[in-house]
C-alpha positions in Angstrom: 122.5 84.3 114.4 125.3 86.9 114.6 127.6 84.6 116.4 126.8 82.0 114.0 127.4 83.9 111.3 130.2 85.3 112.6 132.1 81.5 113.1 130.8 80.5 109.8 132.7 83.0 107.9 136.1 82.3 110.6 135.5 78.3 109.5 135.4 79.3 105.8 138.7 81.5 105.6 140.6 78.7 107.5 139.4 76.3 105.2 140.6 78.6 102.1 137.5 80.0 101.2 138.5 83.8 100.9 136.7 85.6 100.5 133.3 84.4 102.0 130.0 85.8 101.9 126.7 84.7 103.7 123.2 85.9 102.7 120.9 85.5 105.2 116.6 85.9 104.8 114.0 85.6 107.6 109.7 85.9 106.9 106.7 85.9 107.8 103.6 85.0 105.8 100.0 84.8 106.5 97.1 84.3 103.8 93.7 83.4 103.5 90.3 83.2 101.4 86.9 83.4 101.7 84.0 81.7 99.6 80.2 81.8 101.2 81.1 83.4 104.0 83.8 80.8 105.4 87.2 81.2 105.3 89.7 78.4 103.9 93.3 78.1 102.7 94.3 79.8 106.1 97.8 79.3 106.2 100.4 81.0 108.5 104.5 80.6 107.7 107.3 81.6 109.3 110.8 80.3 107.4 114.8 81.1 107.2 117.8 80.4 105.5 121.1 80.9 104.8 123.9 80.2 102.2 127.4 80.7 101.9 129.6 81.3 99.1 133.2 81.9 98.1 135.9 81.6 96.3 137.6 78.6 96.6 140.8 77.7 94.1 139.6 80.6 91.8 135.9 79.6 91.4 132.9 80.6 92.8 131.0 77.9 95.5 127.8 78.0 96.9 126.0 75.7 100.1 122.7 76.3 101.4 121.2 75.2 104.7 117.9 75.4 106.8 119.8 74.4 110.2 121.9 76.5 112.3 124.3 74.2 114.5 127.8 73.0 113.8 126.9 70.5 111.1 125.6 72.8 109.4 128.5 75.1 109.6 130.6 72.1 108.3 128.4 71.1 105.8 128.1 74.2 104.3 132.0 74.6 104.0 132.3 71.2 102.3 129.3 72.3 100.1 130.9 75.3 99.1 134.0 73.7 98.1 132.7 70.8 96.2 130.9 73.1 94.0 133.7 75.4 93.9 135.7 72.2 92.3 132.8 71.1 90.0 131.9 74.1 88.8 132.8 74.9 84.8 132.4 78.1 84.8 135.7 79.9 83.9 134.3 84.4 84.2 135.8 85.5 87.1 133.6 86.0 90.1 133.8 88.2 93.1 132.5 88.9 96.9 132.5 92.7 96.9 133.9 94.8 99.5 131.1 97.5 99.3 130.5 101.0 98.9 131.3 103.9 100.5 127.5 105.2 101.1 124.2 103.5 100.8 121.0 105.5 99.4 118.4 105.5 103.1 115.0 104.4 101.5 112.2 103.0 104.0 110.5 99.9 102.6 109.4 98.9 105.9 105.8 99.8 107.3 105.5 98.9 111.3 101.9 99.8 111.8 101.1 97.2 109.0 102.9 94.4 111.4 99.8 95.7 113.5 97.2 94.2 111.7 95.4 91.8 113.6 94.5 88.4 112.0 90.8 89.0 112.9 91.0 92.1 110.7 92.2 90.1 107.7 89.2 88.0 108.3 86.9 90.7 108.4 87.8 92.1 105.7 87.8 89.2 103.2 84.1 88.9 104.7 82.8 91.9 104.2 84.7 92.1 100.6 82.5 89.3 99.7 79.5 90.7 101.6 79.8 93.9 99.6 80.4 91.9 96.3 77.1 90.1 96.5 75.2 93.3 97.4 76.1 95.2 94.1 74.1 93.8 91.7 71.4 90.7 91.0 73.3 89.9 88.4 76.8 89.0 90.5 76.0 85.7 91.7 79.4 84.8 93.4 83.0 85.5 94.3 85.3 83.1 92.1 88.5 84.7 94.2 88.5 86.7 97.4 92.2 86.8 99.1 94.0 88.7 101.3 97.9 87.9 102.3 100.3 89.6 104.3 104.0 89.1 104.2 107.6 90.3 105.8 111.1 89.3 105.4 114.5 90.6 106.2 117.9 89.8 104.3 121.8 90.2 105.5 124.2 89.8 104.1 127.6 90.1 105.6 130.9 89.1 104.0 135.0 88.5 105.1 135.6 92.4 103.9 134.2 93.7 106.0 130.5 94.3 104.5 126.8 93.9 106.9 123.8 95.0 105.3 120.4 94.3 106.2 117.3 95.2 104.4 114.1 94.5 105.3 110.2 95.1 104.0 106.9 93.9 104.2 103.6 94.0 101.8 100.0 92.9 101.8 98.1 91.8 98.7 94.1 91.7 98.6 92.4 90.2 95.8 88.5 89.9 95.1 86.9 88.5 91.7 83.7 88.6 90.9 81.3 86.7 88.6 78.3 88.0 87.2 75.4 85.8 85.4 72.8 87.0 82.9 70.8 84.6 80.9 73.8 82.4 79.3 76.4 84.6 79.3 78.7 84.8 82.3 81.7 87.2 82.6 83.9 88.2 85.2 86.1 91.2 86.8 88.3 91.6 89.6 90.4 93.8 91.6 93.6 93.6 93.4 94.8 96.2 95.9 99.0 95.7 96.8 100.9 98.4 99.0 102.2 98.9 102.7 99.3 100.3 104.2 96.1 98.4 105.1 92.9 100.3 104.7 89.8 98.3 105.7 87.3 100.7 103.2 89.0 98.8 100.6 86.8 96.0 101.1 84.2 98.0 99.5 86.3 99.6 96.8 87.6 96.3 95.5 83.9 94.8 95.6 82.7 97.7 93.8 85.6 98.0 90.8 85.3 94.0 90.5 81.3 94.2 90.3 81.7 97.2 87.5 84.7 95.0 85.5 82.4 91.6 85.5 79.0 93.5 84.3 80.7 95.2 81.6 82.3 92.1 79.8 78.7 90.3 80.4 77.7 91.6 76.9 81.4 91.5 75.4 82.0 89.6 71.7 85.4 89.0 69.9 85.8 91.2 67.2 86.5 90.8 63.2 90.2 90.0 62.7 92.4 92.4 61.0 94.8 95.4 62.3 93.6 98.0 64.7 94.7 101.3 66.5 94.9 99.8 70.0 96.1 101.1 73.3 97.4 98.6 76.4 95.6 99.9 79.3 98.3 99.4 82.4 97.8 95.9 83.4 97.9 94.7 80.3 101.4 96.8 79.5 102.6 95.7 82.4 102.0 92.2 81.7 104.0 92.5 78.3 106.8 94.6 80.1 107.3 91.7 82.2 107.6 88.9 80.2 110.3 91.0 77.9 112.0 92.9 80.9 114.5 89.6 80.0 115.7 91.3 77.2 117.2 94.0 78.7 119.4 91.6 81.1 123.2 92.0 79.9 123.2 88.1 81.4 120.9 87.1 78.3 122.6 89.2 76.1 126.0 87.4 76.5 123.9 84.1 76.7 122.7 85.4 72.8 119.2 85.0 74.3 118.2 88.7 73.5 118.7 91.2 70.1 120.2 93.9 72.6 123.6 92.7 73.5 126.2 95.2 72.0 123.1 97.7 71.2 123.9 100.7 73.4 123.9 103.9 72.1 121.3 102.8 69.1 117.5 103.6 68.8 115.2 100.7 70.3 112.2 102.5 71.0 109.8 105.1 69.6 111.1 108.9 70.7 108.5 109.1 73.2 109.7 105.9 75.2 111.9 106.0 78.1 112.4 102.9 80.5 113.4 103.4 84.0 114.7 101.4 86.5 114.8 102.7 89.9 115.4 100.6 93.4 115.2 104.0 95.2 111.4 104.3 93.8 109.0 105.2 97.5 106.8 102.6 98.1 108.0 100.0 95.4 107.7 96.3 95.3 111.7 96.1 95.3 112.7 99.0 96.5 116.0 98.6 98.7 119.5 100.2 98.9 121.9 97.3 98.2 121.2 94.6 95.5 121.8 90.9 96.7 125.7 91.3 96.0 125.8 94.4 98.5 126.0 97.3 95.5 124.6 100.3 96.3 120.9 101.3 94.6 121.4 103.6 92.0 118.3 104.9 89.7 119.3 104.7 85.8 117.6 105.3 82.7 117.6 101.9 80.5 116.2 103.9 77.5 116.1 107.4 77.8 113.7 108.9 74.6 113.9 105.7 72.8 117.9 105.1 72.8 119.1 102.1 75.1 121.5 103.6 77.4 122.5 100.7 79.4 121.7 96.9 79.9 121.3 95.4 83.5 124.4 94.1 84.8 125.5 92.2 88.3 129.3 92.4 89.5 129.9 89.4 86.4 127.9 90.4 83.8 129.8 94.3 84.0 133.6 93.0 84.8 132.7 90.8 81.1 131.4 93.9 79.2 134.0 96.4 80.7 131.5 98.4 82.5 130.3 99.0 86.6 127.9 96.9 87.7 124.3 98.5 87.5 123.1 97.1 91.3 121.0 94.6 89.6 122.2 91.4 91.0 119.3 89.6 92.1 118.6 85.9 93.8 115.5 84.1 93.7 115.8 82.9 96.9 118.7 81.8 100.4 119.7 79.0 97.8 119.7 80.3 94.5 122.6 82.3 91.9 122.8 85.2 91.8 121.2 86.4 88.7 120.5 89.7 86.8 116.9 90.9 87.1 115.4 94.4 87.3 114.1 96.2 90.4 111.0 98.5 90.0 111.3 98.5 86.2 108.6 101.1 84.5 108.2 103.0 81.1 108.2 106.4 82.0 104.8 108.1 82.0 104.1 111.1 79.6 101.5 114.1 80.4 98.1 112.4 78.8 95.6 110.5 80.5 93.9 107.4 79.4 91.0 109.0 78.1 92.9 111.6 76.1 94.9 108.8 74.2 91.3 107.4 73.5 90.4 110.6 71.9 93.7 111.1 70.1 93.1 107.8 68.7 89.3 107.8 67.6 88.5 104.5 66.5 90.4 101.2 67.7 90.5 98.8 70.8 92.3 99.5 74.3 93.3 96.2 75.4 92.8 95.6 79.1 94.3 92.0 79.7 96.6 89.6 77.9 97.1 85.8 79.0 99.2 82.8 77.7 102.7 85.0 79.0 104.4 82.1 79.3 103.2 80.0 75.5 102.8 82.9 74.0 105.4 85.1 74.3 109.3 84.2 73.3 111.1 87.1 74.7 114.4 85.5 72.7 113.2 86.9 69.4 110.1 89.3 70.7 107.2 87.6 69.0 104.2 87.1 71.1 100.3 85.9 70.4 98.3 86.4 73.3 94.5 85.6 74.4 92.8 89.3 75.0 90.1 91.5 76.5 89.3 94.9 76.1 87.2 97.2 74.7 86.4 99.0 71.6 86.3 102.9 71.1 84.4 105.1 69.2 84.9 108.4 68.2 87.3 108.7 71.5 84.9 106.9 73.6 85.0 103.6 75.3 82.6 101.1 73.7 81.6 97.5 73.4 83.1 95.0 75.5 85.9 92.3 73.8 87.2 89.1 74.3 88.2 85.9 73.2 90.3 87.5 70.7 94.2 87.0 70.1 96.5 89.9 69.8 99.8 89.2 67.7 103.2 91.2 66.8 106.4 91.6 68.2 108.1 93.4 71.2 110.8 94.9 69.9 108.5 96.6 66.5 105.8 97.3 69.0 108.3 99.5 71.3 109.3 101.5 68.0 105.8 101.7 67.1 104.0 103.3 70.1 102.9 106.6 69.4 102.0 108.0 73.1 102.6 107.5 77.0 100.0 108.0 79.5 100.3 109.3 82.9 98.9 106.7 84.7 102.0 105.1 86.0 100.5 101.5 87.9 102.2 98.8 89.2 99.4 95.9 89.3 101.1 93.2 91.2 104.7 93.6 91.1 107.7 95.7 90.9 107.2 95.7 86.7 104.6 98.7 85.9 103.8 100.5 83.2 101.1 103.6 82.3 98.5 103.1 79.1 100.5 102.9 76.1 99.3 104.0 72.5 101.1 101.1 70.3 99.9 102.1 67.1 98.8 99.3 65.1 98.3 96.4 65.9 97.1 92.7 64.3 94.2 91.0 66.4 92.2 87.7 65.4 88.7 87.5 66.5 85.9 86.2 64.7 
């Protein structure tokens, strides 16, 4: 690969493509599930690829390819300059040179790489095994999983630049249904880090058991506005789907209400989003972004003002400013895009159960669904399917669902009143702790 790589840049400057740039990623996957006691959906995946881009007659080109021989080196170079010629977009783009120093940051756990497939197995089994055992009333597992996954990215360039970042993760996930009478409910838990801890089996059984008996007896609620707090999942969920907004690409796009907004109050005093690629042990933690700018933590909105907007090398030369080292690609083959890294609100001092009692009587909402219908990150306004939980007198209550909560993102940021200290990232590199929004319009019964 290095001596290919190597010839594939020497190919592109002799065919005028200067400067060149190759990004280069290499994984591993393995995943599985279990149901009765048998496993299924085993699958086991190894892939790379590699594209080249550069500047060809002023414009940005990009080429992917799969294959490593010498048609593929050709092909790519025609690739690249085709696009370069079709493209219509005028901004001036750039293959960067690189920094002086890179932040050192391990996101790389070896003794994971370890893990034998048999103890994968085993512990979806005895997940399941455990899940059954908790309760009459927990008749089956809907979801048990556990996947594992590695990759590795380069990315070298005709200045001079060769990075390589690599990291690996493993994901369990165990859902449980519980029966009673007529009414069925369920719960689940997921576990995501570096480190593999075969007790989990048990834990994850016993937290999705818990979840699924609870909401057996839950019942929508009578529509109107309540003092409601998003638990962390469901926070993070909503962070997620409106992280977009803070993208200086959608801003200059006029898909978000933030462009030109720096320096003004977005947020409620008590808000302050981070985003930080340096963060230990998070889901996109790394030390160069995918244009080879070094990591850097920054506040977005420091105590409710917006302090900066997400920016690759394009988005920053257009606004005047330096690029943020949020230059992202969804894949070998894909743009390079603006996204955030490990992008979290910043938690405060109070735990969930003192913003219960702070708030006395409302509803902490513990999952939202519909993201993608529901929400319209362009102007903020979301209505979302719900669960949760009521509180009384600072103290959790009845069980809810099948009620729809309704507002929009950019009032609810000015409306929360309190920030928990239960900082969780559920599934990704978006997290959040339990937020206190204030109020809040729900539709029930």
């Amino acid at each position: 690969m290095d001596q290919f790589i190597s010839q594939l840049l020497q190919k592109a400057k002799a065919a005028g493509i200067e400067p060149a740039e190759v990004y280069y990623v290499s994984g591993e996957s393995f995943r599985a599930m279990c149901q009765q006691g048998m496993i299924n959906n085993y699958t086991v995946n190894a892939s790379r690829g590699l594209s080249l881009r550069g500047i060809y007659g002023g414009k940005m080109g990009y080429a992917s390819t799969q294959a490593f021989d010498e048609d593929a080196s050709s092909q790519l170079i025609s690739g690249v300059i085709e696009s370069a010629e079709l493209t219509e977009d005028e901004s001036v783009q750039e293959i960067y040179a690189g920094d002086g120093n890179y932040p050192v940051i391990e996101t790389f756990a070896p003794e994971l790489e370890s893990v034998t497939a048999e103890e994968k197995l085993d512990y979806i089994r005895r997940a399941e095994e455990a899940l059954l055992k908790c309760d009459k009333r927990v008749v089956a597992t809907t979801y048990n999983m556990i996947s594992t996954s590695s990759s590795c990215v380069r990315l070298v360039n005709s200045l001079g630049l060769d990075l390589t970042a690599r990291d690996n993760f493993i994901f369990t996930y165990l859902s449980a249904l519980a029966k009673d009478g007529d009414k069925t409910a369920s719960g689940a838990k997921l576990i995501a880090g570096r480190r593999f801890d075969a007790e989990n089996a048990e834990l994850s059984a016993k937290k999705a058991s818990e979840e699924a008996l609870f909401m057996l007896n839950a019942e929508p609620v009578q529509s109107g506005s309540y003092r409601a707090i998003f638990d962390p999942y469901a926070m993070s969920d909503m962070l997620s789907v409106f992280s977009a907004i803070f993208s200086a690409e959608n801003t200059q796009q006029n898909m978000s209400l933030l462009g030109g907004r720096e320096g003004e109050k977005v947020a409620s005093d008590v808000v302050s989003i981070i985003d930080d690629p340096l963060l230990p042990g998070g889901f996109d933690s790394r030390a160069f972004d995918d244009e080879g700018v070094a990591s850097r933590t920054k506040s977005v909105v420091e105590c409710g003002v917006l302090k900066t907007l997400l920016h690759n090398l394009k988005t920053a030369r257009k606004a005047g400013v330096e690029s943020t080292g949020n230059a992202r690609r969804g894949g070998y083959s894909a743009p390079v895009r603006v996204a955030p890294s490990n992008f979290f609100i910043k938690p405060g001092e109070k735990t969930l159960e003192e913003l219960m009692d702070g708030m006395g009587d409302g509803i902490v909402i513990t999952s939202v669904s519909g993201l993608h219908a529901g929400a319209n990150f362009m102007s903020g306004d979301f209505s979302l399917i719900a669960e949760g939980y009521l509180v009384k007198d600072g103290r959790k209550a009845q069980a809810v669902d099948r009620i729809t909560v309704a507002g929009n993102f950019y009032d609810l940021l000015k409306s929360i009143r309190a920030v928990g200290c239960d900082l969780t990232f559920p599934d990704s590199s978006i997290g959040s702790p339990s937020v206190d929004v204030g109020e809040i319009q729900i539709s029930g019964k």
